[in-house]
N, C-alpha and C positions, 0 to 999 in steps of 0.2 A: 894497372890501376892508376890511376889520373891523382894528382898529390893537392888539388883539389876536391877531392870527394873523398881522401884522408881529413883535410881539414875541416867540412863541412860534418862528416861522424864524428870527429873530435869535439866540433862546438856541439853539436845535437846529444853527445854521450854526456858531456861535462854540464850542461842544461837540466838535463832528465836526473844523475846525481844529485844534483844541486839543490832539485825539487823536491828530490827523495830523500834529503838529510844525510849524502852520503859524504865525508871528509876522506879526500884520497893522501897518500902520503908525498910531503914534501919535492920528492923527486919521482913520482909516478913514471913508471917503465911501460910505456904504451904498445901495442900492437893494434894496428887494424890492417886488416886483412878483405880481400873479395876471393881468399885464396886460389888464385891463380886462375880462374873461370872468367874472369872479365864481368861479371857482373855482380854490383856490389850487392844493389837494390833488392837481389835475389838470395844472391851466398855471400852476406858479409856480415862483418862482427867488431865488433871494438872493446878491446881487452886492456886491461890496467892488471900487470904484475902485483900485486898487495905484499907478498912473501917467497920468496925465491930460498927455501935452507936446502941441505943435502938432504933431509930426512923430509920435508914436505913444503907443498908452495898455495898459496892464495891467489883467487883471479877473482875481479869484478868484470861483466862483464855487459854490455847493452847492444839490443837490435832492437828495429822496426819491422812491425809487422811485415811482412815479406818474407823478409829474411830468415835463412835455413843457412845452421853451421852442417856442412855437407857431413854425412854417413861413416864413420869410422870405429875405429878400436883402439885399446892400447897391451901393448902385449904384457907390461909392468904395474902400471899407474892404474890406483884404485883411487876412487872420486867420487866425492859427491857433488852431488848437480843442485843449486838452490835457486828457487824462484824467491829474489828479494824481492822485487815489484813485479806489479804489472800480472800478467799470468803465463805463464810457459808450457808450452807439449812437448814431448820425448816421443820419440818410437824405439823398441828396444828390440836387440834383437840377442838371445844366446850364442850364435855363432855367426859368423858371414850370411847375407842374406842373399838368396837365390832366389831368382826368379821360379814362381812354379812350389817350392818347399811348402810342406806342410806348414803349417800353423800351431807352431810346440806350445807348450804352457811352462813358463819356467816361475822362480822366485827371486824378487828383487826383494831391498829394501827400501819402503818409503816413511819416509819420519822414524828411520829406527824400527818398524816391525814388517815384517814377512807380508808378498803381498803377493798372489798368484796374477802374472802380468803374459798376455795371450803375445806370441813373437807377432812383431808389426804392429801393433794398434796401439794407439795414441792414447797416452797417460800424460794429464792435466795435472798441473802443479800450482797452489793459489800462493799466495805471500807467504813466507815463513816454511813452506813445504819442501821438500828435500828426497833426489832419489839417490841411493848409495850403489854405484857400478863398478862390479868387481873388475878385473884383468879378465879382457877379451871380448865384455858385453861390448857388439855393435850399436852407436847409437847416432842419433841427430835428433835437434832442437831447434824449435823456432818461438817466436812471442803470440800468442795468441791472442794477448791484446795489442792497443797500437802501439806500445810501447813497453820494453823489458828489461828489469837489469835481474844479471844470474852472475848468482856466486860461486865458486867453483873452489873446494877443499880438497887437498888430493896429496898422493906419496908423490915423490919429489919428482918434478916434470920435464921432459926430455921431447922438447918439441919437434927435433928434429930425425930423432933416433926413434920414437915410441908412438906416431901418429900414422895408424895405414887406413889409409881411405880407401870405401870402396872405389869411387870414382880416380881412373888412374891417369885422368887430368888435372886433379887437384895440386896444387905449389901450396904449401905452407906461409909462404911468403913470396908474394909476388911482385914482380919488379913495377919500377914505379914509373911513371909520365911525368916529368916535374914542370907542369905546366903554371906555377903558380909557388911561393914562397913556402915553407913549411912553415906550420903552425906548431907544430910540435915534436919531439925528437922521436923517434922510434925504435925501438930493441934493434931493428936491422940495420939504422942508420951510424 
């Protein structure tokens, strides 16, 4: 990932906040990420740390339409997913998604109540909406409007230890091209 197209998500994310009345904290803990695919415009994401405790952590978080946080799980970390702006889709899946598998019917939660959600199909999240994913729900997100910030409530997060993606190209953090000065400091820097 080209540390030019970090800075350009940074001013584009810090913009769209800005818009939204959103005040980040003093020393905001950044990550963006194209996670390791080489393409940002596709699979990329721009994350602000908000809360990092041992018992639980906060993330803000902004794409553009495009953009797909690639398919994963966590085998500990239970989270909820918040559409702050804009509007957001999930696809959910109860266990690993297979090619070919039936089409189970399980139960999430959305806003707090019980909601029979088909595995695979797309659940639309408006402002203020929220889906709650236990330990092990497969999922990915993207902005279905042109522009998204998602907030992310979760037991305490372990980026490197508790992220298994289906795709087993994904990097968590992908090395950088420093063609261009940095604009901002990053978790990995």
């Amino acid at each position: 990932m080209k540390r030019s197209e970090i800075n350009r998500a940074h001013r584009d994310a810090l913009a769209f906040f800005e818009a939204n009345h959103w005040a980040l904290p003093p020393r905001a803990r950044w990550d963006i990420t194209d996670f390791g695919l080489g393409d940002f415009d596709r699979n990329g994401l721009a994350l602000v740390n908000l809360a990092e405790e041992q018992e639980y952590s906060e993330k803000l978080m902004y794409a553009r339409r495009g953009q797909a946080t690639p398919t994963h799980a966590h085998a500990r970390k239970k989270e909820d997913i918040i559409c702050r702006a804009g509007e957001l889709t999930l696809r959910l899946w109860p266990s690993r998604p297979t090619p070919g598998a039936l089409k189970a019917t399980f139960t999430a939660r959305v806003d707090g109540r019980p909601l029979d959600v088909h595995s695979g199909a797309d659940l639309t999240l408006a402002p203020g909406s929220r889906v709650t994913l236990a330990p092990g729900v497969w999922h990915t997100f993207w902005p279905s409007s042109a522009e998204c910030i998602i907030g992310e409530v979760s037991t305490a997060n372990d980026d490197l230890n508790d992220n298994f993606f289906l795709d087993p190209g994904v990097g968590r953090f992908p090395e950088i091209e420093e063609d261009e000065p940095p604009a901002v400091r990053l978790i990995r820097d």
